[in-house]
C-alpha positions in Angstrom: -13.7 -55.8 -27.3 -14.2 -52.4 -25.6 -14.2 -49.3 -27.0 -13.2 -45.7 -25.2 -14.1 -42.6 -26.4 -12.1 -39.8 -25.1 -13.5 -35.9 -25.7 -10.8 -33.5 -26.2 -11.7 -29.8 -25.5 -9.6 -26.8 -26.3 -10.0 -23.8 -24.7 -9.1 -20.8 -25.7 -6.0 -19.3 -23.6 -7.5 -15.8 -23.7 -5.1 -13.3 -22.2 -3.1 -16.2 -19.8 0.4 -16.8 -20.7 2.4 -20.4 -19.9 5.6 -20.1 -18.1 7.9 -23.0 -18.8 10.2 -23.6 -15.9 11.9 -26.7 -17.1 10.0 -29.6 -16.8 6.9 -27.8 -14.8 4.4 -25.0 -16.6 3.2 -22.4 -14.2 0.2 -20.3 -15.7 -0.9 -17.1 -14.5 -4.2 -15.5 -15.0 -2.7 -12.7 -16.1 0.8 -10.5 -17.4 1.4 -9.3 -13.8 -0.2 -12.0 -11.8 1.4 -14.2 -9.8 1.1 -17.9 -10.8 -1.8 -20.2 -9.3 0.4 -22.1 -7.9 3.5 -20.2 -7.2 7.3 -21.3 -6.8 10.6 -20.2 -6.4 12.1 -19.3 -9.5 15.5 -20.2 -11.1 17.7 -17.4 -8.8 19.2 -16.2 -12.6 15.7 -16.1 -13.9 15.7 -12.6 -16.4 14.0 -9.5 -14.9 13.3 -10.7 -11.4 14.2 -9.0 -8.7 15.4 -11.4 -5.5 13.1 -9.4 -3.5 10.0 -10.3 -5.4 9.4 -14.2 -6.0 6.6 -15.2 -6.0 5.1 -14.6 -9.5 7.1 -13.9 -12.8 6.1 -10.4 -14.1 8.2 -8.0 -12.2 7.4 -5.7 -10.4 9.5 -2.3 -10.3 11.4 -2.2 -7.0 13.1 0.1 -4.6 16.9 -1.3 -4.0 18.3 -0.7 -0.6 17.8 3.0 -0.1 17.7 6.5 -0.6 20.9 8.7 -0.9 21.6 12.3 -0.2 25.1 13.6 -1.6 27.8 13.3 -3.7 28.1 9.3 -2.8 26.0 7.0 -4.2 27.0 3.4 -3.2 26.0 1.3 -5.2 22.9 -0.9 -4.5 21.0 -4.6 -5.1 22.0 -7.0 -7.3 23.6 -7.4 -10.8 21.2 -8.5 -13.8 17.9 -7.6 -12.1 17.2 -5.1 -14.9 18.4 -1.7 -12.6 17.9 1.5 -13.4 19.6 4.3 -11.5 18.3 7.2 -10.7 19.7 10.9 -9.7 17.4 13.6 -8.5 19.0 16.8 -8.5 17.9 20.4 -7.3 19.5 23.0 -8.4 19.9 26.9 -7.6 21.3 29.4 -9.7 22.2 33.3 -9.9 22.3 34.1 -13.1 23.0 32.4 -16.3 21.0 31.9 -19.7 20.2 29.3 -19.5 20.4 28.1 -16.1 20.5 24.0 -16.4 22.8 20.5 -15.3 23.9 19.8 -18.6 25.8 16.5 -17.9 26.1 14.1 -14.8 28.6 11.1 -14.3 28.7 8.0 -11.7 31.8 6.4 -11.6 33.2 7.2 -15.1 29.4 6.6 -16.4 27.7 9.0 -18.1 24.2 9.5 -16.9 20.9 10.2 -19.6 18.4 12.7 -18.1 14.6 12.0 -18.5 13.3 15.2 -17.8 13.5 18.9 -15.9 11.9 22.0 -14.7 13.5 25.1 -14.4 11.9 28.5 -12.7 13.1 31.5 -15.0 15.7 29.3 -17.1 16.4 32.3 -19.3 15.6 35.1 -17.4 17.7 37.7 -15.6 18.8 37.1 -11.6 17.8 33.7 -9.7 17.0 30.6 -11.4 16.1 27.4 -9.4 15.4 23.7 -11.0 15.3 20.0 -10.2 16.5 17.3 -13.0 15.7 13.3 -13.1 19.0 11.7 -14.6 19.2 7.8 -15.1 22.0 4.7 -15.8 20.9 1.2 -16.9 22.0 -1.8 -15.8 25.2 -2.3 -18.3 26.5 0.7 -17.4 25.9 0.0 -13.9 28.0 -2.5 -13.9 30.9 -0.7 -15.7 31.0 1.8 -13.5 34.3 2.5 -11.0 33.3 4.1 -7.9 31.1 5.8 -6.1 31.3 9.8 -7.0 28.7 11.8 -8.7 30.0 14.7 -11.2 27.5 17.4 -12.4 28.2 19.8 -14.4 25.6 22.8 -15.4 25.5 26.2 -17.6 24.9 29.8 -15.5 26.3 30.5 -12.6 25.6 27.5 -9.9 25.2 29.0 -6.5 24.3 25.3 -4.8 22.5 22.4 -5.2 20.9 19.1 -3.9 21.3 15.6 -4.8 19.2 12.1 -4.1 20.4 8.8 -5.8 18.6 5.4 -6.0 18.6 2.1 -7.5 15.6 0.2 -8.8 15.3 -3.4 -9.6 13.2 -5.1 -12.5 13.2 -1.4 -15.0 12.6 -2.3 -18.5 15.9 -1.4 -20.1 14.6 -1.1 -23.4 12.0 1.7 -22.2 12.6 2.6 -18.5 9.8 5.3 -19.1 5.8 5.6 -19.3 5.7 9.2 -19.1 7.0 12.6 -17.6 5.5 15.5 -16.1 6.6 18.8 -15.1 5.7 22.3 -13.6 7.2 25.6 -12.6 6.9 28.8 -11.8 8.7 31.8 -11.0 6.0 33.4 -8.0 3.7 30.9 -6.9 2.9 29.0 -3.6 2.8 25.6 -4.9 3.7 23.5 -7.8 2.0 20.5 -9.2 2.1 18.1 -11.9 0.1 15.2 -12.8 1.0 12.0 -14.4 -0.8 8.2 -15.7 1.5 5.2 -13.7 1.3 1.4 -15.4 0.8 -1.9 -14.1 3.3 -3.0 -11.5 5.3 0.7 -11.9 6.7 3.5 -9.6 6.4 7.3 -10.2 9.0 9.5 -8.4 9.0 13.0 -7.6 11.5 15.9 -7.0 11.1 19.0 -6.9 11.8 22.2 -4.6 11.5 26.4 -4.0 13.8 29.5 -4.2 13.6 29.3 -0.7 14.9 27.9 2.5 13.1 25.5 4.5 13.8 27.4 7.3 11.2 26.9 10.1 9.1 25.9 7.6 7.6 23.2 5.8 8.4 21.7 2.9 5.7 18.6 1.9 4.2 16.8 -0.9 0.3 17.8 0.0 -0.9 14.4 -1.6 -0.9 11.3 1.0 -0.5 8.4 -1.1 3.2 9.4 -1.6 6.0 8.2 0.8 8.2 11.5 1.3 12.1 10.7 1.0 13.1 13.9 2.6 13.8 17.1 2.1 16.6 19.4 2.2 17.9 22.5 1.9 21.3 23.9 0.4 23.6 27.3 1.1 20.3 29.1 2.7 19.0 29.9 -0.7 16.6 26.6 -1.8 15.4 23.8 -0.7 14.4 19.9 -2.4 11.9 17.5 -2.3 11.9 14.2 -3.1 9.2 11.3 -2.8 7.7 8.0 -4.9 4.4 5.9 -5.1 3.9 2.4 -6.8 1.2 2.3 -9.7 -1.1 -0.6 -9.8 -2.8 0.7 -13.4 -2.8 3.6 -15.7 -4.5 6.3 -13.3 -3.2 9.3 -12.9 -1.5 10.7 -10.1 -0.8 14.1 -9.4 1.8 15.4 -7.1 1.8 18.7 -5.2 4.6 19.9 -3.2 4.5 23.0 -1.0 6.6 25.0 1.5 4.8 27.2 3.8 5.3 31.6 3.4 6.9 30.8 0.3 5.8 31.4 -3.3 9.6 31.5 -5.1 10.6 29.8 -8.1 8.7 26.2 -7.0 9.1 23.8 -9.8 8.6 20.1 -9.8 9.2 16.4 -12.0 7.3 13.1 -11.8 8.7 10.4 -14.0 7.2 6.9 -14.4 9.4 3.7 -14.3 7.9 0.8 -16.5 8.5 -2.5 -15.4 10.4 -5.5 -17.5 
């Protein structure tokens, strides 16, 4: 008779995780790694983003495009973890304080993450740019198109971007925030840490016209949406990188001649 010996050797997983994708396991070397051997997942698999296959830690992802106005049509694809996101510049006359206290989206009610506001509570102009966000759920309930904003002090105009972003935790759409302002200065920066597989956005703007001028984020790593500029009185900026890791990026917009009222936000989307 014959005897077989057979060694069994257990390895420690360290910091890989299994994927079971019904009767086949797919393991990556890492969270946000792609599998060894990749495949197309399950079209209804949680947290992806259609536009990203090819591993299963998702990536935060630009839906569509960019929107100046009023209208925001809606973009990409229900129950890919969206986040919403309205970037609003604002210039005021007076008012103490000078701030967008609420925005809707199609009977939604919007949550802002941050703000900075030149001379918020002082006397004469005041000019500032918000970052207001909608999850997924309410995404969905909403019924139609329009933006409302609403604001304390005495609004002379403003400027709006809207976008949609795929594969946003929901739980924690944020790693961070950063601000700056000023009322006399010829710049405006702000610096802020990104995360794995993340996207920081920036908006921002002066008490000023564009003009002839130019309005630019001085950084080059950061894709410029555009820029506008509202009732000849101020102007907006808007832009976004992707994060690989946790260093920090800092984000400096200028517009040339002009040192009024530039203030500016950077906020961090953390993925699913």
């Amino acid at each position: 008779m014959k005897y077989f010996v057979f060694t069994i050797l257990v390895l420690p997983l360290l910091a890989c995780h299994n994927f079971d994708l019904g009767a086949q396991v797919v393991q990556a070397t890492s969270e946000c790694e792609a599998p060894i051997d990749p495949i197309e997942p399950p079209p209804d698999l949680p947290g992806r983003s259609p536009a990203n296959t090819t591993g299963y830690c998702t990536d935060v992802e630009l839906q569509g495009s960019w929107q100046s106005g009023t209208t925001c049509l809606e973009q990409g694809v229900a129950n890919t973890n969206r986040l919403m996101i309205v970037a609003i510049t604002t210039e005021y006359t007076s008012g103490n304080p000078k701030a967008v206290t609420s925005v809707s989206w199609g009977g939604q009610s919007l949550a802002q993450v941050a703000e900075a506001v030149s001379n918020k509570t002082g006397g004469g102009y005041g000019t500032g740019s918000d970052v207001w966000f909608l999850s997924e759920a309410d995404i969905q309930n909403a019924t139609g198109s329009s933006l409302s904003i609403a604001h304390s002090g005495t609004l002379d105009s403003y400027g709006v971007y809207c976008a949609f972003f795929s594969g946003v935790s929901q739980a924690s759409p944020f790693s961070g925030t950063a601000t700056d302002s000023a009322t006399s200065s010829t710049s405006a920066s702000a610096s802020l840490a990104g995360v794995e597989s993340g996207l920081t956005i920036l908006v921002g703007g002066f008490g000023d016209p564009i003009g002839s001028n130019t309005l630019a984020i001085t950084e080059p790593e950061w894709t410029t949406v555009g820029t506008q500029e509202f009732n000849n009185q101020a102007s907006q900026i808007v832009g976004y990188k992707t994060t690989t890791d946790t260093t920090v990026d800092t984000g400096t917009i200028t517009l040339t001649t002009s040192n009024r009222r530039p203030q500016i936000v950077l906020v961090n989307l953390q993925p699913m």
